[in-house]
C-alpha positions in Angstrom: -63.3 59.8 16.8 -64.7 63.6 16.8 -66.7 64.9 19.0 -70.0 66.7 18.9 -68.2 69.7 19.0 -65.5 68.9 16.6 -68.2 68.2 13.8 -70.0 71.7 14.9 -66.5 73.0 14.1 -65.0 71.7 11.0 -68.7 72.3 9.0 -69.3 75.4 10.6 -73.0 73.9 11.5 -75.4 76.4 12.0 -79.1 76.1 13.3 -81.8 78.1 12.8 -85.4 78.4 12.6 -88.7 77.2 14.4 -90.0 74.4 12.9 -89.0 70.7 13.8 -88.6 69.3 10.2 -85.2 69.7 8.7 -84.3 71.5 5.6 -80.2 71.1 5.2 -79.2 73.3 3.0 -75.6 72.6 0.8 -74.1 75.4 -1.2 -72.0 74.6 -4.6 -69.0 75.5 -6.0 -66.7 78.6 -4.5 -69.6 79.3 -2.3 -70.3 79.1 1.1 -73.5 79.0 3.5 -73.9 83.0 3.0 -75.2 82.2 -0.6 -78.0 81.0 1.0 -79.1 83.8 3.0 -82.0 85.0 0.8 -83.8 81.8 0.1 -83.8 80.2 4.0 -85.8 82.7 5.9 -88.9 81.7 3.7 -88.5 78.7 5.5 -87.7 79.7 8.8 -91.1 79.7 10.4 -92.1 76.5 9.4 -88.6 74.2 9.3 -85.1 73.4 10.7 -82.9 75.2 8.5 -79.2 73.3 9.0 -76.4 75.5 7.1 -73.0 74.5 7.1 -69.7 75.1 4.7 -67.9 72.0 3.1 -64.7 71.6 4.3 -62.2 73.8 2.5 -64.9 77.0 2.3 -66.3 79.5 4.7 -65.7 79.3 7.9 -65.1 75.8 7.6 -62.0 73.9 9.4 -59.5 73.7 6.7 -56.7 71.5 9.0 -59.2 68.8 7.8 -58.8 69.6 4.1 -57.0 66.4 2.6 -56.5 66.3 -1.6 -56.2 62.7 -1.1 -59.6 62.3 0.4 -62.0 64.8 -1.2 -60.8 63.1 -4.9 -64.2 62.5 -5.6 -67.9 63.4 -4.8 -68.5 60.5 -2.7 -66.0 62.0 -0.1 -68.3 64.8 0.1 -71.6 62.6 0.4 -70.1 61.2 3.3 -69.9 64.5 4.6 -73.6 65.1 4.6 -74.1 61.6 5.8 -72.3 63.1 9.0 -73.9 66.0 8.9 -77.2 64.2 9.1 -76.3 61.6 11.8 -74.6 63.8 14.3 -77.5 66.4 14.4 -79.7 62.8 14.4 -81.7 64.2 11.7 -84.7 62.4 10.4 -86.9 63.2 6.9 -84.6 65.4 6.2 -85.7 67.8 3.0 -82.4 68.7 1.7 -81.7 71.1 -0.7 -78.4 71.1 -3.1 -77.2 74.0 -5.5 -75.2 73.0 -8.4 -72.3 70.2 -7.9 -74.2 69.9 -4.3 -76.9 68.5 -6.2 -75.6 65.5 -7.0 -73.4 65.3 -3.6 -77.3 64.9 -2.2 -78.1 62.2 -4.9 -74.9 59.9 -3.6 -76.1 61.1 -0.2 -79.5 59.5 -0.5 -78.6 56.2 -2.6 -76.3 55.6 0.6 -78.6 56.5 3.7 -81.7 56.7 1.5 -83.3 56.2 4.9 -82.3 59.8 6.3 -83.8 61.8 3.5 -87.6 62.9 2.8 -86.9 65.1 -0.3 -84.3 66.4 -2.9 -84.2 69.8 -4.2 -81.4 70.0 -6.8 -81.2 73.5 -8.0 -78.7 73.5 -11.0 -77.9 70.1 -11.1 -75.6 68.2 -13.2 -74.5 64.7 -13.6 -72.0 65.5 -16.0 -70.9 68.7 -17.6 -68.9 67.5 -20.9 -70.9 66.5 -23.8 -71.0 63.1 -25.0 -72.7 61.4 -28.0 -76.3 62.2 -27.4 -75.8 63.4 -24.3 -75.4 68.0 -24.2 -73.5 68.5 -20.8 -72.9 72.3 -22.1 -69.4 72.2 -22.4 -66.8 69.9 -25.2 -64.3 68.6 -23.4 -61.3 70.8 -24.6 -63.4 73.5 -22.5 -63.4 72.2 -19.2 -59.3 71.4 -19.8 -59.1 74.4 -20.8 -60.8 75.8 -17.7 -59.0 73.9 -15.6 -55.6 74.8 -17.4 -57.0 78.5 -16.8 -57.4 77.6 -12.7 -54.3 75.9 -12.3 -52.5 79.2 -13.6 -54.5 81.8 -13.0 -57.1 81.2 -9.7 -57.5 84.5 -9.1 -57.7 85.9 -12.5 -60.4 83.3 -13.5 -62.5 84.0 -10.7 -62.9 87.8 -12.1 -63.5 86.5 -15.5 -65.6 83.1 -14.7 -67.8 84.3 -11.7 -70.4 87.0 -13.5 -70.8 84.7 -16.4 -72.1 82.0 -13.7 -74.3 84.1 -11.9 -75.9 85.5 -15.3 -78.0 88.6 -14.5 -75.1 91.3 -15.9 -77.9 93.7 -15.4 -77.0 93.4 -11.5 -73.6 93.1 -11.7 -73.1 93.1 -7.9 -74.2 89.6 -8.0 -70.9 88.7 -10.1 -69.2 90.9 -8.3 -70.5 88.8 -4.9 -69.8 85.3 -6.5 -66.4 86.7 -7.6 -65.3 87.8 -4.0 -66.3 84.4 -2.6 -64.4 82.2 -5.2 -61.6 84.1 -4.2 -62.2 84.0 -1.0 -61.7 79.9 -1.3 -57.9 78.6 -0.6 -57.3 78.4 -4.5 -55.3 74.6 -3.9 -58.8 73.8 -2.5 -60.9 75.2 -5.1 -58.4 73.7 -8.5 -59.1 70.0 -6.6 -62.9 70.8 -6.2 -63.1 72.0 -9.7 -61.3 68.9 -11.0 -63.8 66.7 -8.9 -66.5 69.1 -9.7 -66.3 69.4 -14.2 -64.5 65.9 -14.6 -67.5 63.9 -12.5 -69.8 61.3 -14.3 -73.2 60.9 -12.2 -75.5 59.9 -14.9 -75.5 56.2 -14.0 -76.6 56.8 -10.7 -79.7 59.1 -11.1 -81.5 55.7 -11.9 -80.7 54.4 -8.7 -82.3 57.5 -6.7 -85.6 56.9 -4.8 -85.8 59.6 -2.9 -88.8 61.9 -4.7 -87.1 64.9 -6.0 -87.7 68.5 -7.3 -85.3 69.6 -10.0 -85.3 73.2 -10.2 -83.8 75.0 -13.3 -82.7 78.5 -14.3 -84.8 79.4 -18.1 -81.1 80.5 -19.1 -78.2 79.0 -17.9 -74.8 78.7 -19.1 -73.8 75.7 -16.6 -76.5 73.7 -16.6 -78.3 74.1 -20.2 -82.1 73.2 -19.9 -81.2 69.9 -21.4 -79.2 69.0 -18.7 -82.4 69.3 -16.2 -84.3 67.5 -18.7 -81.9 64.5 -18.7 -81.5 64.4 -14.8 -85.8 65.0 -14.3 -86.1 61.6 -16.9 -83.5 59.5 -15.3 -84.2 60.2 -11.9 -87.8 58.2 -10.8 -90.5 60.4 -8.7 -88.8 63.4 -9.7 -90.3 66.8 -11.0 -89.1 69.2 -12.9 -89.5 72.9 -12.7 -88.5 75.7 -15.1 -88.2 78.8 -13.3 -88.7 82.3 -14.2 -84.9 83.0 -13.9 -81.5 83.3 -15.3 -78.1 82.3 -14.4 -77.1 79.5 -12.2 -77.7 81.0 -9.1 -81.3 81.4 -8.5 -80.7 81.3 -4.9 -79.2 84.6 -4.9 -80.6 86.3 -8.0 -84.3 84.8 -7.9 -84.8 83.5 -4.4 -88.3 84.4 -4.0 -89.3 82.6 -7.4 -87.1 79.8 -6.1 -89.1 79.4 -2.5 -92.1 80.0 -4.4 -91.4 76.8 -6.0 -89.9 74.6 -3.5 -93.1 75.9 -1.2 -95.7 74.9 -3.8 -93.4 71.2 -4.3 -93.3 70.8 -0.7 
């Protein structure tokens, strides 16, 4: 069993603000809890802001990295469940970017009873296209990307990163997202990318009743406006809001139109 201060540890837990009400806030993909920097001090007067790294980023305690383990989403759901119950953590408003999003949704169809709110920012419950359904990317894509990982982590990081963050105006944004992908132990990142681009979720938006903001980027090349659409229909008590942004990391390139919208939601 871990201690207190073994879980403080391993997620890197840190607690900040002056409210009482807790907003947990979970980064996505190559990222870590610095990506959130510019969107939580909105918050700070009024909340509990939790930020923590997933095992295997940041400052995070990679000893308890296991492939066999994090094979799936779920593994990192139970993380948040964790989370939650060791900081004893009650109507908790959490908010998930990108493949975080829908770590939150298994999070709150399993301990529905910890959660208040969702704000998915970027969400996707499945990235390949299929029938009907516009994920964004054919499936010979994502093998292709994750042919291009397996090979190459470093080299796809430099090539991948800016066309994530959008916004080649500010290039110091790709340039950021770039030197945290490669700052992730690259055996870590192919498995999370795997788990990440090869995951199915749609069945279990319908099973979400947590109420729910679904905030998406105008223009973004990972989650295509359909994909919010999709999620915002199949998900009940959700809303959906287009913001004023592009890319897929409004936290970092629009975070005051993203507070703006998470402020007027809350």
């Amino acid at each position: 069993m871990k201690s207190a201060n073994d879980i403080d540890k391993i997620f890197n837990i840190n607690i900040l603000g002056n409210g009482t009400r807790p907003m947990l806030f979970a980064h996505g993909y190559g990222c870590d809890q610095n990506m959130w920097r510019f969107l939580y001090p909105h918050f700070e007067s009024d909340y509990k802001i939790i930020l923590f790294d997933y095992i295997g980023a940041g400052k995070s305690d990679l000893s308890s990295y296991s492939l066999e383990k994090y094979d799936s989403l779920k593994a990192y759901s139970e993380d948040i469940i964790t989370i939650c119950k060791h900081l004893e953590l009650k109507d908790v408003i959490f908010v998930g970017h990108s493949v975080s999003a829908m770590v939150g949704v298994l999070a709150s169809i399993k301990a529905p009873e910890l959660f208040s709110k969702l704000i998915l920012i970027g969400p996707s419950p499945r990235y390949i296209n299929d029938g009907d359904y516009i994920g964004g990317f054919e499936e010979a894509d994502i093998q292709e990307l994750l042919d291009t990982l397996d090979s190459n982590y470093l080299g796809w990081s430099r090539a991948m990163a800016p066309v994530i963050m959008g916004n080649s105006d500010r290039p110091q944004l790709g340039e950021e997202l770039t030197n945290s992908f490669c700052r992730t132990d690259p055996e870590i990142a192919k498995n999370f990318a795997r788990v990440t681009f090869l995951s199915d979720n749609r069945a279990d938006l319908d099973l979400v009743t947590v109420p729910c903001l679904i905030l998406q980027s105008k223009k973004d090349v990972i989650a295509p406006k359909q994909v919010g659409e999709f999620t915002a229909k199949s998900i009940k008590n959700s809303t959906l809001k287009i913001l004023e942004a592009s890319g897929h990391c409004p936290n970092l390139s629009a975070p005051e139109v993203t507070a703006k919208a998470i402020k007027a939601y809350l």
